[in-house]
N, C-alpha and C positions, 0 to 999 in steps of 0.2 A: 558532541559527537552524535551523529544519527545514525542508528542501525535499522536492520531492518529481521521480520522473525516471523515466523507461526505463528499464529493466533492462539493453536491449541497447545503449545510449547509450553510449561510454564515460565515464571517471570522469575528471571534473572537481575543478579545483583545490580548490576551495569546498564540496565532495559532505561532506569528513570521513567520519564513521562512514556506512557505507553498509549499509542494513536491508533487504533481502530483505523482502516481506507478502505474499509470494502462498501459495497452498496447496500447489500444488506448481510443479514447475520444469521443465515436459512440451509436446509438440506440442498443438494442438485437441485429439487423442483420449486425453488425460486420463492418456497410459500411455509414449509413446512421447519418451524424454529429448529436451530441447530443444538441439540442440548452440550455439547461439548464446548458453545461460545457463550457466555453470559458474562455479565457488567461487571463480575471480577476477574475478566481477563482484559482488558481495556480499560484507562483512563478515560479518553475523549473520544469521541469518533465523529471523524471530518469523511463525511460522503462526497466533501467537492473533489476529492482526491481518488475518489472508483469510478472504474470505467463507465459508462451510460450503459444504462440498462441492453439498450438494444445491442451494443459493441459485444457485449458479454453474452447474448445472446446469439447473435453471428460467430462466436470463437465457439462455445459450448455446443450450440445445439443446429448452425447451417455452417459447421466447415470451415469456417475462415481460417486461415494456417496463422502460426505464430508471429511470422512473419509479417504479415498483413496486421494481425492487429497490434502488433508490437508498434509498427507504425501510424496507425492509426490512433496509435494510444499515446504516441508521442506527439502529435499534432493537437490533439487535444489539450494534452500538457502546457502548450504553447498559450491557449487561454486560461491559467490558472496560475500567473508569474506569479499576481500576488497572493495566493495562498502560498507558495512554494516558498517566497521571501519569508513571509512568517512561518514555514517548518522550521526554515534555515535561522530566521533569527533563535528561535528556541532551542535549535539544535547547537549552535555556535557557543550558550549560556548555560546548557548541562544537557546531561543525555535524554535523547529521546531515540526510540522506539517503534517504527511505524509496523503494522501488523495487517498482516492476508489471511486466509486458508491453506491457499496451496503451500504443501511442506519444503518444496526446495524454492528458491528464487530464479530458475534459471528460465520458466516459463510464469510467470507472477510478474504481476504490474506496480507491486511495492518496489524489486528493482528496479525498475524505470523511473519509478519518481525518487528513487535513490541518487538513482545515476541521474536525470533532473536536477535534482539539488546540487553535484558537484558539478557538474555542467555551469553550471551559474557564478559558483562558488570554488572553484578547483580548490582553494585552500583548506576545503569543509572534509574534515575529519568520517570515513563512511565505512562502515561494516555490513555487508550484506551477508546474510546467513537464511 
């Protein structure tokens, strides 16, 4: 099963392997560590799964609407099958857990590469939260 969660949520019985996808693990200014994220809130952390720095930067800090980079983030996605294949394999063989910042999914890029993974997989078991 793959779910998807806050970073700063704690961990849940059902989370299993727990994946870090952001690009980095810092305040808003892009520099300053986040103390509420540290190496005991994450397993592994796969940066090929966060948006490119600059994308992130155009949604945050020049305006780019959701929209636009919702798109843009899924074109992206499209060069990263084979990483996705191996979420999907691990997620298919026990839970895993992929993890952001932002507290709801409905503007976060952990849903998309959710929804990524069932796109591929329609049979893939997905919880977004």
């Amino acid at each position: 099963m793959l779910r998807t969660k806050c970073i700063t949520l704690p961990k849940g019985k059902d989370d299993g392997l727990r994946i870090s996808i952001m690009s980095r693990h810092t305040l808003d200014d892009g520099v300053t560590p986040d103390p509420k994220i540290h190496s005991s809130c994450f397993d592994i952390w796969w940066r090929d799964l966060a948006p490119p720095p600059r994308m992130i930067g155009d949604y945050y800090k020049r305006g780019l609407s959701w929209q636009e980079f919702e798109a843009r983030f899924c074109e992206y996605l499209r060069s990263k099958t084979k990483v996705l294949e191996i979420l999907i394999k691990l997620a298919r063989g026990f839970n895993v857990t992929i993890l952001c910042t932002e507290k709801s999914p409905e503007h976060c890029h952990r849903r998309l590469v959710a929804e990524a993974c069932r796109n591929l997989v329609p049979s893939l078991q997905v919880v977004i939260e």
